[in-house]
C-alpha distance (Angstrom), angle and dihedral (degrees) to the residues before:
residue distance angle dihedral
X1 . . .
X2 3.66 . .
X3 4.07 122.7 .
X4 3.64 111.2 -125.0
X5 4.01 97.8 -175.1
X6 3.86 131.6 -11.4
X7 3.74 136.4 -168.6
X8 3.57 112.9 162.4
X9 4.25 119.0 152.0
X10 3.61 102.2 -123.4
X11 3.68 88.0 -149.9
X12 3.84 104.7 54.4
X13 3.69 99.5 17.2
X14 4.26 86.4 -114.4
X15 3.50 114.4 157.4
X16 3.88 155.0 46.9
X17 4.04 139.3 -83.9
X18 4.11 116.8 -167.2
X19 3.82 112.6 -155.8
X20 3.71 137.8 -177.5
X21 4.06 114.1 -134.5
X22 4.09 101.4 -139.6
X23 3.60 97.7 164.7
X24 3.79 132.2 48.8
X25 4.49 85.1 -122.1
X26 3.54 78.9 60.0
X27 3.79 95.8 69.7
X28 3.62 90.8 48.3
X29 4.26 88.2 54.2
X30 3.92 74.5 45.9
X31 3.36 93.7 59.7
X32 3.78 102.7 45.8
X33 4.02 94.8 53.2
X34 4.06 97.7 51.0
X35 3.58 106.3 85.4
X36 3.81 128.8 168.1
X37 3.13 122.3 -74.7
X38 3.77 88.8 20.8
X39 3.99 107.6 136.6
X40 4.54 102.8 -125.3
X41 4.00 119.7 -166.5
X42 3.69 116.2 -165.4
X43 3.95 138.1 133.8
X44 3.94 116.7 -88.1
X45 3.52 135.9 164.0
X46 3.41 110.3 -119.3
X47 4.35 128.9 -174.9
X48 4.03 112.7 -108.9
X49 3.50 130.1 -167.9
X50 3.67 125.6 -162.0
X51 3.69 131.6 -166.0
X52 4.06 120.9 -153.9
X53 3.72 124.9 -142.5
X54 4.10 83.0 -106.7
X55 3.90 85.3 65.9
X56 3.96 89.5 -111.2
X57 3.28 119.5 136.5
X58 4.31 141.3 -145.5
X59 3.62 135.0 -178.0
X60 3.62 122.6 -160.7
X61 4.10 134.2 165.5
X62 3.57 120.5 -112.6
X63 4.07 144.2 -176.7
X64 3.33 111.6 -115.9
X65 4.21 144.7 160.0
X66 3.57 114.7 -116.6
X67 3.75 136.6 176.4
X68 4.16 115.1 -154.4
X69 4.09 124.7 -167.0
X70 4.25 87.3 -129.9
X71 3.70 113.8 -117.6
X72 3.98 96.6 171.7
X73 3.53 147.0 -15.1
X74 3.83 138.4 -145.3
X75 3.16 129.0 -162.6
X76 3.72 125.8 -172.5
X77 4.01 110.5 -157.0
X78 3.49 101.2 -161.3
X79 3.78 99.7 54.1
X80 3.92 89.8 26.6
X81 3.40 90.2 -137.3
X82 4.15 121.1 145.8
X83 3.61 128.3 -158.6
X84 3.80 116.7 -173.2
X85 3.80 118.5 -160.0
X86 3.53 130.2 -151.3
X87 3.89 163.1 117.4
X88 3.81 116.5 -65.8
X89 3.66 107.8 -112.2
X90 3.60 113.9 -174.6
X91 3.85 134.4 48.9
X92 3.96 115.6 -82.8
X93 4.06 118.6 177.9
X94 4.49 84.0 -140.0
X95 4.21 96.8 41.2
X96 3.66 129.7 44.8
X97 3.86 120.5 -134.5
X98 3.81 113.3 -98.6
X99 4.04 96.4 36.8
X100 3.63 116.5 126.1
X101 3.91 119.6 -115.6
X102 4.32 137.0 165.9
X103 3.92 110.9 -138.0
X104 4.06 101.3 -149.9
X105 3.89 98.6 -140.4
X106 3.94 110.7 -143.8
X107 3.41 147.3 -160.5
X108 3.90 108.7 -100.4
X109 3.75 82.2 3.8
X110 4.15 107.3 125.6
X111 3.86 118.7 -126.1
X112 3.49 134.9 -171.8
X113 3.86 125.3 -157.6
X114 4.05 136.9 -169.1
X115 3.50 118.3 -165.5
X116 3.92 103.0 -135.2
X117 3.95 94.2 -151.8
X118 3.95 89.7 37.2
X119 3.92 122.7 -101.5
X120 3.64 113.6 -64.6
X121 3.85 125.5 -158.3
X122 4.10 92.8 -87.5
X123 3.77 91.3 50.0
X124 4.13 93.8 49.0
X125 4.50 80.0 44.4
X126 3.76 83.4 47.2
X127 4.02 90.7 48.3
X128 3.98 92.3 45.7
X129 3.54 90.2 55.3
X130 3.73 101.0 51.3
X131 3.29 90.0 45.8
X132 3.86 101.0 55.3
X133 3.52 105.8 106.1
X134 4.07 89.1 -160.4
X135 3.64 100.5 65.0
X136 3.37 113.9 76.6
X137 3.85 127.6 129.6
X138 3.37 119.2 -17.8
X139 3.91 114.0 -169.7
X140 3.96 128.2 26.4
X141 3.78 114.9 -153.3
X142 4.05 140.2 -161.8
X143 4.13 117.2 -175.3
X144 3.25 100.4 -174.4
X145 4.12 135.7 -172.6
X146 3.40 127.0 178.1
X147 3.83 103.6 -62.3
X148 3.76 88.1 -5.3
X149 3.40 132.0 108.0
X150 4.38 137.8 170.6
X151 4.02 103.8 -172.7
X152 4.26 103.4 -157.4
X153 3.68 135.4 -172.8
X154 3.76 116.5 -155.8
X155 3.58 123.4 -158.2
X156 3.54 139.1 174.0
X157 3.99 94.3 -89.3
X158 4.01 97.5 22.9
X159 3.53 159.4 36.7
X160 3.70 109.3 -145.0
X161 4.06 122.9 -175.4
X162 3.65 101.7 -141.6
X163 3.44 91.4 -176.0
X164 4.13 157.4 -1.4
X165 3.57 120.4 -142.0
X166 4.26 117.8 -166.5
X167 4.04 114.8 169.7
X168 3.69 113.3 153.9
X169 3.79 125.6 -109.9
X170 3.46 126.5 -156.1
X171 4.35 108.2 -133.4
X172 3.69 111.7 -115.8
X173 3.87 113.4 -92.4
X174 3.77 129.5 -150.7
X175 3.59 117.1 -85.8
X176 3.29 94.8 10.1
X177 4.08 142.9 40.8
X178 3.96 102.2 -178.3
X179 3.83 93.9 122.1
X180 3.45 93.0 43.6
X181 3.65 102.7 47.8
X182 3.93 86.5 49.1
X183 3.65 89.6 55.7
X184 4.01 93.0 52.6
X185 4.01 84.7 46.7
X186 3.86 90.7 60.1
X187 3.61 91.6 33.2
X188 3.58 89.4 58.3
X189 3.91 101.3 42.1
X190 3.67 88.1 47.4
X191 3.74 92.7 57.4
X192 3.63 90.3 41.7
X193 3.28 94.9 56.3
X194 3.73 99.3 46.3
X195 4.20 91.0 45.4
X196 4.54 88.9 54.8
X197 4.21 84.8 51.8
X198 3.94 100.2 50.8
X199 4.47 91.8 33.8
X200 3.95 83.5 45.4
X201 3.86 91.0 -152.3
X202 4.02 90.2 -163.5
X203 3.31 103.3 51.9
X204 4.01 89.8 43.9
X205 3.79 90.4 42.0
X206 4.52 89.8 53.1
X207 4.13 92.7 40.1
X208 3.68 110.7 100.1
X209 3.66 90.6 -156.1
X210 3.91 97.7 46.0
X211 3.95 122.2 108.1
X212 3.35 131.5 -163.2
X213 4.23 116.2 -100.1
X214 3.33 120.9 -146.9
X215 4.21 115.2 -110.6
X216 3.43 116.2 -132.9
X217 3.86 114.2 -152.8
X218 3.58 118.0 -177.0
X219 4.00 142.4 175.3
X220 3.77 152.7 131.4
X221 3.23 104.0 -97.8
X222 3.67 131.8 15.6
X223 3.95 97.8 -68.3
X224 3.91 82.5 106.8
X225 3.74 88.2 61.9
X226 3.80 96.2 49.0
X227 3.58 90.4 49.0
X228 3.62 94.7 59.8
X229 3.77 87.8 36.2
X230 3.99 80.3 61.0
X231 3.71 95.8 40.7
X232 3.63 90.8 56.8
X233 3.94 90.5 47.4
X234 4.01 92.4 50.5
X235 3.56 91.4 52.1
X236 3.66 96.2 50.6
X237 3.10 97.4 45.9
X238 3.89 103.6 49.1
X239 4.17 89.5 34.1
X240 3.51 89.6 -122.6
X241 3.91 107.4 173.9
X242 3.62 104.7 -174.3
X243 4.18 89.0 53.2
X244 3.84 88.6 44.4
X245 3.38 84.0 58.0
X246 3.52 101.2 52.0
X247 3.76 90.3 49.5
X248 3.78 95.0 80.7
X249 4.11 91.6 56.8
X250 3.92 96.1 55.9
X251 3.76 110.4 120.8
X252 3.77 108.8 -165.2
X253 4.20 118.8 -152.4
X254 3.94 139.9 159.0
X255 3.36 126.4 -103.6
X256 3.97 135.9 -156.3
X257 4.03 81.0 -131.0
X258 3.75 158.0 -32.5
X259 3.82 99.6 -81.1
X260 3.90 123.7 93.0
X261 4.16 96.1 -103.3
X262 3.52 95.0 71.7
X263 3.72 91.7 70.3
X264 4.09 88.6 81.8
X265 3.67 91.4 62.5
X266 3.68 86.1 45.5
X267 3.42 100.8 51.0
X268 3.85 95.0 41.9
X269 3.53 86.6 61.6
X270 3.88 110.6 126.2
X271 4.13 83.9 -146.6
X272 3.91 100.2 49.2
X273 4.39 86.3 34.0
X274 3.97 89.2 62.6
X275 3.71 87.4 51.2
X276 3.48 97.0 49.5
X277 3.90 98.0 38.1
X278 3.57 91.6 133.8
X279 4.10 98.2 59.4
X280 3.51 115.3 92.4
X281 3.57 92.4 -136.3
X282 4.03 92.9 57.3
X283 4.07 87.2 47.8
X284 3.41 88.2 52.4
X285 3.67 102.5 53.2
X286 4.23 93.2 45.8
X287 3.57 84.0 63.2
X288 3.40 91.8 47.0
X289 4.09 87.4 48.5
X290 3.92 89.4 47.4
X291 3.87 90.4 56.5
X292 3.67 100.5 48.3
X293 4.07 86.0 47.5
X294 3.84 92.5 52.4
X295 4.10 80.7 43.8
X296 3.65 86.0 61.6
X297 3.98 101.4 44.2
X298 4.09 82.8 49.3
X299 3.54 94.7 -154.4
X300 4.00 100.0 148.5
X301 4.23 88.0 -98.1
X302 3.56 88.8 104.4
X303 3.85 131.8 58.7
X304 4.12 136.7 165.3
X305 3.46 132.5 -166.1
X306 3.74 143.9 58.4
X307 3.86 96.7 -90.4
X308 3.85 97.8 40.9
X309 3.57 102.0 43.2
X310 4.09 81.2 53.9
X311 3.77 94.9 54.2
X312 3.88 85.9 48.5
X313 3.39 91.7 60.0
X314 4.05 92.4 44.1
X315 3.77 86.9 51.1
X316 3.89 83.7 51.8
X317 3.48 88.0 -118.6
X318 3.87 98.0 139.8
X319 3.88 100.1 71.2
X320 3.75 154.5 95.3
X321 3.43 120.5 -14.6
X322 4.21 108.3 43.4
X323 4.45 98.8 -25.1
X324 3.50 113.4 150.1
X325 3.71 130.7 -165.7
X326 4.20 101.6 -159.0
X327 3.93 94.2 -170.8
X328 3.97 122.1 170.8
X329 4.03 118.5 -132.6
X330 3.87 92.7 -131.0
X331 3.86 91.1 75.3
X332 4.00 87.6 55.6
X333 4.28 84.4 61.9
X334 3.73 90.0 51.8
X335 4.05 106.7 143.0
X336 3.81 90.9 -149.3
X337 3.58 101.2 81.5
X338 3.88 93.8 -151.5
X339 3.59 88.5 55.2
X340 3.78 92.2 59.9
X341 3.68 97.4 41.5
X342 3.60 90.0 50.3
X343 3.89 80.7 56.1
X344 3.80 96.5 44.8
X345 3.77 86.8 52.5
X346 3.60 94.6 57.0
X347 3.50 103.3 47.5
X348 4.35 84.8 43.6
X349 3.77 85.4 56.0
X350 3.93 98.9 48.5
X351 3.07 95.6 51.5
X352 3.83 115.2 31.9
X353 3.91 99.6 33.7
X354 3.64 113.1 26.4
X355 4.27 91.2 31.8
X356 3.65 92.8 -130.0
X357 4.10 122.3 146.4
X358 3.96 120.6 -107.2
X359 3.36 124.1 -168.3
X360 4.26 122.0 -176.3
X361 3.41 113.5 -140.6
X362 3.76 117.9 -143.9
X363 4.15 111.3 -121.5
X364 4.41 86.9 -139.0
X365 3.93 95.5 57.5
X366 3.74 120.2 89.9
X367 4.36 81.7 -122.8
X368 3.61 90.6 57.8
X369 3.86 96.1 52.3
X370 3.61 88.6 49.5
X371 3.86 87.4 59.1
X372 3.54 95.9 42.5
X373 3.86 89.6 60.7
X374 3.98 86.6 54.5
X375 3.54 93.5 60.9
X376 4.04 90.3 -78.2
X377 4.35 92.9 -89.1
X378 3.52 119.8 66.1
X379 3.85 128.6 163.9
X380 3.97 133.8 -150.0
X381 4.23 104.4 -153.6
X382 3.12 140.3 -131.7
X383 3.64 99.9 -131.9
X384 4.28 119.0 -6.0
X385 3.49 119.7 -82.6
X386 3.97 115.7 -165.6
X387 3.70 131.9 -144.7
X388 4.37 98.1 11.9
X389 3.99 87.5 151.0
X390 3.80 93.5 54.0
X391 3.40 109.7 44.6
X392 3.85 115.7 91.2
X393 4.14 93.4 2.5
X394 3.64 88.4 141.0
X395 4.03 99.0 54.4
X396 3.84 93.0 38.4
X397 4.13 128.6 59.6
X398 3.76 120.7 -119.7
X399 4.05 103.5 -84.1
X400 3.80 128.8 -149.4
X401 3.52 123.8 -79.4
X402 3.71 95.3 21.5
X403 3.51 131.3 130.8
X404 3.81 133.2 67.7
X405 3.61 115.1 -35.2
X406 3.95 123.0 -146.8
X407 3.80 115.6 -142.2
């Protein structure tokens, strides 16, 4: 995402950013920061009707600018397209105030948003990340099966399949595996193939900036092997640098199976987490490891839950010396406004007043369902605290994502 002009009041939050979506992550980071209520300005075409003095009339589409008050959003993952709903909110000479319209946000398509209750210190966080030209994805990964194949990219907010590869494979047959092993050999090349034109090797290879990701191939089996077996073959034989080059970052791993799900068993693995330490996504799910496992010792470290994880923070519980606010993105996209301040306020306190560590988990990583089954906030303590789900029951309402959880 790249900032084209800001002016935002640090003290109130007042003001405006316009940005220009280059990638498709940047529609997700889109996505996050529009709000409702939140006043959007970008070009749409729009249908207009004019009538002449003669009482004729003619209808023609036109480009235009126009701001909307947001009412909704909708954002479709796969296509990474966003379409943001609203009320039209300043004066236009070809459509009244009031009338309904959807702004189709685009790649290389500039934007501008105003926050309608100001920008608060997770919007500007939200901001700083879009805008960080150096964080980008993270992890490329290949499940494989025999003559199947899911092609993700993993970034810090997402895991994206960028593609699914079928080609038919004849099963091995007794005294003799000629069919078969031709299968795997097109199997292979036609993953191969499809893996170099979503990584773009050349243009990674020529950028100055660029470093290498690790590739994650995984299986049951040993088709994961073969592949890079294959790989390693294909590169040798057509002296292709920039795939030569890739070879040394493969990281090979098991999976339960071929389909796309088994990459959060994969990834959770303390074997394949050590190797990928320096992934957000890996860092992410070791803390989520290291809560469940103070979960199961139950000694008052660990807590769950909108009301608890509040009283931890009360108790100043959340602070120097190893507290951790675990907090899940979706709450920051809350329509009720109190909701989200109440939210804001949280993470504000955590972190600025009682020095504790927060990290936002994003809802489309495997780490940030976990979370969301827990209640979506969680907290690891600084020193135990004992009975946080008992204390005060009969002044305060049941909250979600309480209750006993089952490991």
């Amino acid at each position: 995402m790249r900032l084209l002009k800001s002016q935002i009041e640090q003290r109130t939050g007042a003001g405006f950013a316009t940005l220009m979506p280059e990638e498709p992550e940047d529609m997700w980071h889109a996505y996050n920061l529009i709000q409702e209520h939140d006043r959007i300005r970008a070009k749409a075409v729009r249908r207009v009707t004019k009538q002449s003095d003669a009482g004729s009339t003619s209808s023609q589409r036109i480009a235009l600018y126009l701001t909307i008050a947001v009412t909704s959003t909708d954002f479709d993952i796969g296509s990474g397209q966003l379409h943001v709903s609203g009320k039209v909110a300043s004066e236009n000479e070809h459509v009244k105030m009031g009338q309904h319209h959807t702004l189709d946000l685009e790649l290389n398509r500039r934007f501008t948003i105003e926050k309608a209750d100001g920008w608060d210190s997770v919007a500007l966080e939200m901001l700083k990340e879009a805008c960080d030209t150096d964080r980008r994805a993270e992890l490329w990964a290949v499940v494989l099966g025999e003559g199947t194949a899911n092609i993700c990219m993993i970034t810090e907010h997402q895991t994206i399949l960028r593609q699914h590869i079928e080609v038919p494979v004849p099963r091995k047959r007794k005294g003799g595996a000629d069919g078969h092993t031709k299968g795997m050999d097109k199997f292979f090349a036609t993953t191969l193939s499809t893996l170099l034109r979503q990584i773009d090797l050349a243009n990674t290879s020529t950028s100055t900036h660029a470093k290498t990701l690790p590739l994650l191939l995984a299986s049951p089996g040993f088709v994961a092997q073969a592949f890079l077996q294959y790989m390693k073959a294909e590169a040798t034989r057509t002296t292709n640098k920039p795939l030569l080059a890739l070879i040394p970052s493969v990281i090979i791993a098991h999976a339960s199976s071929a389909h796309v799900h088994a990459l959060s068993d994969i990834l959770s693995s303390p074997a394949i987490t050590t190797k990928l330490s320096d992934t957000k996504y890996a860092r992410e799910t070791a803390l989520m490891d290291k809560f469940l496992t103070l979960m199961r010792l139950d000694d008052g470290r660990a807590w769950y839950g909108p009301r608890e994880v509040e009283r931890a923070v009360d108790k100043g519980g959340v602070g120097r010396g190893g507290g951790v606010l675990m907090i899940n993105n979706a709450l920051f996209r809350a329509q009720n406004v109190a909701e989200r301040r109440r939210w804001v306020k949280l993470v504000d306190r955590v972190r600025d007043v009682e020095g504790g560590e927060v990290r936002v988990f994003s809802s489309l990583h495997e780490s940030g369902k976990r979370l969301e089954g827990l209640g979506n906030v969680a907290a690891i303590l600084t020193y135990p605290i004992e009975d946080l789900d008992e204390e005060g029951a009969d002044d305060v309402g049941e909250a979600e994502g309480e209750g006993e959880m089952v490991i």
